[in-house]
PyMOL Python script that loads the backbone (N, CA, C, O; Angstrom):
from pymol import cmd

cmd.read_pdbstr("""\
ATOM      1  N   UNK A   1      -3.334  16.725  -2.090  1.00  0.00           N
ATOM      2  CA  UNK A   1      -2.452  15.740  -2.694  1.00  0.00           C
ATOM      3  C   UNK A   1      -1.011  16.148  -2.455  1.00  0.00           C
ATOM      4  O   UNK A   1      -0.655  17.324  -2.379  1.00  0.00           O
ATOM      5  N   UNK A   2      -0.346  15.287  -2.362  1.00  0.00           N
ATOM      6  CA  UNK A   2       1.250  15.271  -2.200  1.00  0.00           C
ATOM      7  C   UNK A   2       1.975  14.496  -3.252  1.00  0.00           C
ATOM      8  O   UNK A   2       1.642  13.501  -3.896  1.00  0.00           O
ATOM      9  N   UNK A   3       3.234  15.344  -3.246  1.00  0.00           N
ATOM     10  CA  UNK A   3       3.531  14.738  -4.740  1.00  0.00           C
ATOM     11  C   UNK A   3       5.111  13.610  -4.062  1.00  0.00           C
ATOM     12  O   UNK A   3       6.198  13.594  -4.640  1.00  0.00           O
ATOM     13  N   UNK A   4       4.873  13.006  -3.102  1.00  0.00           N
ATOM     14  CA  UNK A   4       6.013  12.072  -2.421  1.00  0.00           C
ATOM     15  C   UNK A   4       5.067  11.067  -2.091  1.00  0.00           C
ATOM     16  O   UNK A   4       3.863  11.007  -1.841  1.00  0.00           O
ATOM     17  N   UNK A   5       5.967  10.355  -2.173  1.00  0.00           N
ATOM     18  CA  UNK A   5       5.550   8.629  -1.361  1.00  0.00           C
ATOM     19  C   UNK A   5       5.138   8.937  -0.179  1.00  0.00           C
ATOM     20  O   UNK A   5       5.638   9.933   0.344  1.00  0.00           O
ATOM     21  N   UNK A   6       4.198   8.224   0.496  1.00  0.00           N
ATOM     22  CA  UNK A   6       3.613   8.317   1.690  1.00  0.00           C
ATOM     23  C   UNK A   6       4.196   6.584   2.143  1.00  0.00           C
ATOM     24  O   UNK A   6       4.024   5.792   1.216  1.00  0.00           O
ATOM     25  N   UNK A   7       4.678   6.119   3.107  1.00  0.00           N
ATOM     26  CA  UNK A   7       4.793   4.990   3.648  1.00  0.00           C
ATOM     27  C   UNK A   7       4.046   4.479   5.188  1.00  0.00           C
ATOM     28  O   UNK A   7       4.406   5.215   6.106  1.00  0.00           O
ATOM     29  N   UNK A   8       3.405   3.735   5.478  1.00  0.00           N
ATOM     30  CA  UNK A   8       2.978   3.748   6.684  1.00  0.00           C
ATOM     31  C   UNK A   8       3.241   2.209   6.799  1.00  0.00           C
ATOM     32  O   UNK A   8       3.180   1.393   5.879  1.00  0.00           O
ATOM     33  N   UNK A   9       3.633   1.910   8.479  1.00  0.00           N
ATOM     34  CA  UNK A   9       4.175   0.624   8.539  1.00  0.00           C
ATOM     35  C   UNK A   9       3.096  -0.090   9.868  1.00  0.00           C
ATOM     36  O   UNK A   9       2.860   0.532  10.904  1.00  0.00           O
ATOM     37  N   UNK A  10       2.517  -1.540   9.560  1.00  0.00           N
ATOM     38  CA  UNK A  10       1.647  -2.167  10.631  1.00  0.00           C
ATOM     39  C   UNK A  10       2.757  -2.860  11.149  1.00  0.00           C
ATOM     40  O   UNK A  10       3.935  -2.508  11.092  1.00  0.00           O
ATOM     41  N   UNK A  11       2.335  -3.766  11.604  1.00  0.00           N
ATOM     42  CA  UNK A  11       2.934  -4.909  12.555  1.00  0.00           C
ATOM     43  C   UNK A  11       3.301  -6.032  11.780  1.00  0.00           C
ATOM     44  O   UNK A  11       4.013  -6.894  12.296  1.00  0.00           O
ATOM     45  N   UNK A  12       2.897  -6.147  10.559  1.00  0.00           N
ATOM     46  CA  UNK A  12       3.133  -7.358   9.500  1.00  0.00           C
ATOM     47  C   UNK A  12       3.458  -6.645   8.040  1.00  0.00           C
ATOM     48  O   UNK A  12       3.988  -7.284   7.131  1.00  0.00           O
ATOM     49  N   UNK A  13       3.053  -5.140   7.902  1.00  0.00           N
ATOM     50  CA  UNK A  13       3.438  -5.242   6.367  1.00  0.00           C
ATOM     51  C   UNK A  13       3.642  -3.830   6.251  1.00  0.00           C
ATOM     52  O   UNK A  13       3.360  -3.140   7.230  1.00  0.00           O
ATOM     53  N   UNK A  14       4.037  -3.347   5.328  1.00  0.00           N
ATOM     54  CA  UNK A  14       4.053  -2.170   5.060  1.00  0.00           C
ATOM     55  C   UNK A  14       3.356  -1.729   3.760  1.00  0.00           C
ATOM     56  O   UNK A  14       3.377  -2.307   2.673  1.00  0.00           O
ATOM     57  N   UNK A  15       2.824  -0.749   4.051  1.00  0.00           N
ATOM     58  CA  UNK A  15       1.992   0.192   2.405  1.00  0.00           C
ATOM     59  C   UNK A  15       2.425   1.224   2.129  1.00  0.00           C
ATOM     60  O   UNK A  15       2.585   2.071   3.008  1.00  0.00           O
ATOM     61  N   UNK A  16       2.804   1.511   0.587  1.00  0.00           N
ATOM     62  CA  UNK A  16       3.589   3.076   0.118  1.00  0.00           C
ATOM     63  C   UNK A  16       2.066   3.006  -0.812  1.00  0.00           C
ATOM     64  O   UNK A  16       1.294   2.148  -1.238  1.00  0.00           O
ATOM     65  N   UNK A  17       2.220   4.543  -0.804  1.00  0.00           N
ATOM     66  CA  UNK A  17       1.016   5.346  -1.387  1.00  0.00           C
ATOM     67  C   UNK A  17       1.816   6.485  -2.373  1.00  0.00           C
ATOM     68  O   UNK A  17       2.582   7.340  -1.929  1.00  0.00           O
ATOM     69  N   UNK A  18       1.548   6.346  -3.476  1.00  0.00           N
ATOM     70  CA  UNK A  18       2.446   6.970  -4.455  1.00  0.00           C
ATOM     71  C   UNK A  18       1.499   7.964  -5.411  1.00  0.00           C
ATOM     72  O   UNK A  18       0.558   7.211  -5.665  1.00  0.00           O
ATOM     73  N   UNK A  19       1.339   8.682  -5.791  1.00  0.00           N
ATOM     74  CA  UNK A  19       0.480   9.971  -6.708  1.00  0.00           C
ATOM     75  C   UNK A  19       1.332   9.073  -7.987  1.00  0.00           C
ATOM     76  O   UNK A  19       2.428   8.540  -8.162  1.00  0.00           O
ATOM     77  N   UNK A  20      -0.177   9.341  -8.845  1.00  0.00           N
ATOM     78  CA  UNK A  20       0.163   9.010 -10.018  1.00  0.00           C
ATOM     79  C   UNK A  20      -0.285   9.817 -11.041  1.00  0.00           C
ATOM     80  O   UNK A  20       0.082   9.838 -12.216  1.00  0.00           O
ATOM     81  N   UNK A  21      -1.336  10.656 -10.323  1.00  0.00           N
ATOM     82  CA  UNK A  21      -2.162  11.689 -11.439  1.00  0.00           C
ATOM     83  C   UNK A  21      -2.675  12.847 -10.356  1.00  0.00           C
ATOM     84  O   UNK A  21      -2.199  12.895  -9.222  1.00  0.00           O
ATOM     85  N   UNK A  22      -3.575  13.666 -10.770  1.00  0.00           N
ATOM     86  CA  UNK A  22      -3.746  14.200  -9.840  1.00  0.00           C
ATOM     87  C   UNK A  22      -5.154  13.783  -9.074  1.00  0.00           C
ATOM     88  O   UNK A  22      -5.439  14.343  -8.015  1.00  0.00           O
ATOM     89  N   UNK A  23      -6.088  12.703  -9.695  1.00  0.00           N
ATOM     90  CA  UNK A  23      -6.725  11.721  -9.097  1.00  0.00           C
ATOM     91  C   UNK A  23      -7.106  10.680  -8.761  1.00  0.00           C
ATOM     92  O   UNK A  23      -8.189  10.180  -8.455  1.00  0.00           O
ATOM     93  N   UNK A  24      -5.367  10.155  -8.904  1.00  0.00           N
ATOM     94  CA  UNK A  24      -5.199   8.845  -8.817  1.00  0.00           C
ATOM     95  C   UNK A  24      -3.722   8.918  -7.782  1.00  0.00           C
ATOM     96  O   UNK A  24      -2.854   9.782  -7.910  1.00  0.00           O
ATOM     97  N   UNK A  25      -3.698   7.940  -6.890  1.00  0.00           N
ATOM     98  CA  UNK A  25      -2.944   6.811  -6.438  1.00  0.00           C
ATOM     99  C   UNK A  25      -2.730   5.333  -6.848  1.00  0.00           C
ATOM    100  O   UNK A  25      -3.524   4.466  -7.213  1.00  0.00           O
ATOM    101  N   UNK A  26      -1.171   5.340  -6.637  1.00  0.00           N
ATOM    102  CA  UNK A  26      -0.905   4.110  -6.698  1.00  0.00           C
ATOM    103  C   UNK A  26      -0.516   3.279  -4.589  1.00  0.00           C
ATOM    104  O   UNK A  26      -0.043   3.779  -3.568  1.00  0.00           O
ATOM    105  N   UNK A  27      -1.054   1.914  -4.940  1.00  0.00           N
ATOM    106  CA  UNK A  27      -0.877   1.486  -3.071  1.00  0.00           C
ATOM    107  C   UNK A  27      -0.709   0.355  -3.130  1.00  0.00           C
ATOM    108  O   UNK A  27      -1.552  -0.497  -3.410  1.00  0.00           O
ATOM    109  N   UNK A  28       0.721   0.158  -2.799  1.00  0.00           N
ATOM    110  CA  UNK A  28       1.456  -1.235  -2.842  1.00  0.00           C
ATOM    111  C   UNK A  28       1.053  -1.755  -1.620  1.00  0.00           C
ATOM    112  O   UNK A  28       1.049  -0.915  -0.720  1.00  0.00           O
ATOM    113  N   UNK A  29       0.654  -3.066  -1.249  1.00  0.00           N
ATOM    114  CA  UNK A  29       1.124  -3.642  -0.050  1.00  0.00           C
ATOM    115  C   UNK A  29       2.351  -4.516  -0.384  1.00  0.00           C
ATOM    116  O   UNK A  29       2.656  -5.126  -1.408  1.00  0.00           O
ATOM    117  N   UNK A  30       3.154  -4.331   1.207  1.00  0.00           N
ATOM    118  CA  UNK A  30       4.419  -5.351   1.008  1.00  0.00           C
ATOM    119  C   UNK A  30       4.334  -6.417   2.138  1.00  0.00           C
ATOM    120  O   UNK A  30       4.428  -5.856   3.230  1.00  0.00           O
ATOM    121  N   UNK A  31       4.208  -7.583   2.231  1.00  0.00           N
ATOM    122  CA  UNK A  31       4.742  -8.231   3.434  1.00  0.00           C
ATOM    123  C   UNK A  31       4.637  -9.668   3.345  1.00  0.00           C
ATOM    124  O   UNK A  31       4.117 -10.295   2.422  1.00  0.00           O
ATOM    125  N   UNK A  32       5.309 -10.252   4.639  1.00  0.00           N
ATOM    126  CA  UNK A  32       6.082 -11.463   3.949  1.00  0.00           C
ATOM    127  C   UNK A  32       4.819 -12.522   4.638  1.00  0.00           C
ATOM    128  O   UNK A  32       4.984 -13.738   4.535  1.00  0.00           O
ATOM    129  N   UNK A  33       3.879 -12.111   5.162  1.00  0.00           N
ATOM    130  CA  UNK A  33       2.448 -13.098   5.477  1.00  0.00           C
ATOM    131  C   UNK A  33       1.741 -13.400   4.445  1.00  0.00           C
ATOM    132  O   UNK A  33       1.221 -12.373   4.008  1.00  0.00           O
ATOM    133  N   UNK A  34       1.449 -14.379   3.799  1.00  0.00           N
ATOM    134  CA  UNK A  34       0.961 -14.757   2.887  1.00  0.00           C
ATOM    135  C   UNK A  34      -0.894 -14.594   3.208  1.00  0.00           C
ATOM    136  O   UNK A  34      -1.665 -13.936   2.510  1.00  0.00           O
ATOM    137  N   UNK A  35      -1.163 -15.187   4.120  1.00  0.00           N
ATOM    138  CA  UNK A  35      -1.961 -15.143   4.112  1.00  0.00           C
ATOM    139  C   UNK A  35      -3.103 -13.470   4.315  1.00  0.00           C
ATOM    140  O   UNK A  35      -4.182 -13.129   3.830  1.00  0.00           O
ATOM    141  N   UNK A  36      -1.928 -12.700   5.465  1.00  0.00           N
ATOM    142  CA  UNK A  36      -2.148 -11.010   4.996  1.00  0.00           C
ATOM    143  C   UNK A  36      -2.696 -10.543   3.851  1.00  0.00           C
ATOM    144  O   UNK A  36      -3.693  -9.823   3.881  1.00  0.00           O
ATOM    145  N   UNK A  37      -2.052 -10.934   2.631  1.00  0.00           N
ATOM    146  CA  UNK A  37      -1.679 -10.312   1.469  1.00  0.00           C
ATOM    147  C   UNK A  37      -2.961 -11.083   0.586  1.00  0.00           C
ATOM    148  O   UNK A  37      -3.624 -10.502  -0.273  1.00  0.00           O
ATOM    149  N   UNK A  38      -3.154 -12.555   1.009  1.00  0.00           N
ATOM    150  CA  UNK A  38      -4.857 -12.770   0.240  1.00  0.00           C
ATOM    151  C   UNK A  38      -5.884 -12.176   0.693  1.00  0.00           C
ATOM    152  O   UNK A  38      -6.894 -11.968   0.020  1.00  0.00           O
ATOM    153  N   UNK A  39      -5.731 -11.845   1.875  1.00  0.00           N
ATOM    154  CA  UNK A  39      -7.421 -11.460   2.870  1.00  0.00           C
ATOM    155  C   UNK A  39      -7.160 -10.061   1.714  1.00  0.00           C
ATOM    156  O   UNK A  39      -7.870  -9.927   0.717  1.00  0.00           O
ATOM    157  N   UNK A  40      -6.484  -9.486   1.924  1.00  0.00           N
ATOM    158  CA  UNK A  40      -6.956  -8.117   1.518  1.00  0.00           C
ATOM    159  C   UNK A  40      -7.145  -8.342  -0.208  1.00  0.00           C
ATOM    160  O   UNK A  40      -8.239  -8.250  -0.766  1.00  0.00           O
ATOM    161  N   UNK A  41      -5.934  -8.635  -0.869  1.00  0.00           N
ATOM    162  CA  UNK A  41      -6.206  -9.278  -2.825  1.00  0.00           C
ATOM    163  C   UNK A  41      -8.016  -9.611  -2.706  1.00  0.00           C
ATOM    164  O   UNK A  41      -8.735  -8.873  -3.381  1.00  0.00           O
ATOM    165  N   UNK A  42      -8.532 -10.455  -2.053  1.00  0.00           N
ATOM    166  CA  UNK A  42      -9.745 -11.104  -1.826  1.00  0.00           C
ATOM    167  C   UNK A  42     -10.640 -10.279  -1.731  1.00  0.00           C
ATOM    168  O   UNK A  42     -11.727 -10.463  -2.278  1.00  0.00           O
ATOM    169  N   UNK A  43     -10.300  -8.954  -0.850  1.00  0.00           N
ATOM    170  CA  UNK A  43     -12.045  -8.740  -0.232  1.00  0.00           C
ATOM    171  C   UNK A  43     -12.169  -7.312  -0.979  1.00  0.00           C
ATOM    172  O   UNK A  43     -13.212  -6.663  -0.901  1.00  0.00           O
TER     173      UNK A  43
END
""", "prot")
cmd.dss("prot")
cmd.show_as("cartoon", "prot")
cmd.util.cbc("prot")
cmd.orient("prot")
């Protein structure tokens, strides 16, 4: 575990990976495709 933001960037969005405990993460997706952002909410 790492105690910094991790960021990794695709072609449409970006995801930060953040420590919140020591067995837990937090994992934002960001991006401005709407439809991106349901497939994954969805599955």
């Amino acid at each position: 575990m790492t105690d910094s933001m991790e960021i990794y960037w695709g072609a449409d969005c970006q995801i930060q990976v953040t420590p919140v405990a020591s067995q837990e993460v937090c994992e934002a997706l960001i991006s401005r495709d709407r439809a991106l952002v349901s497939r994954i909410v969805l599955s």
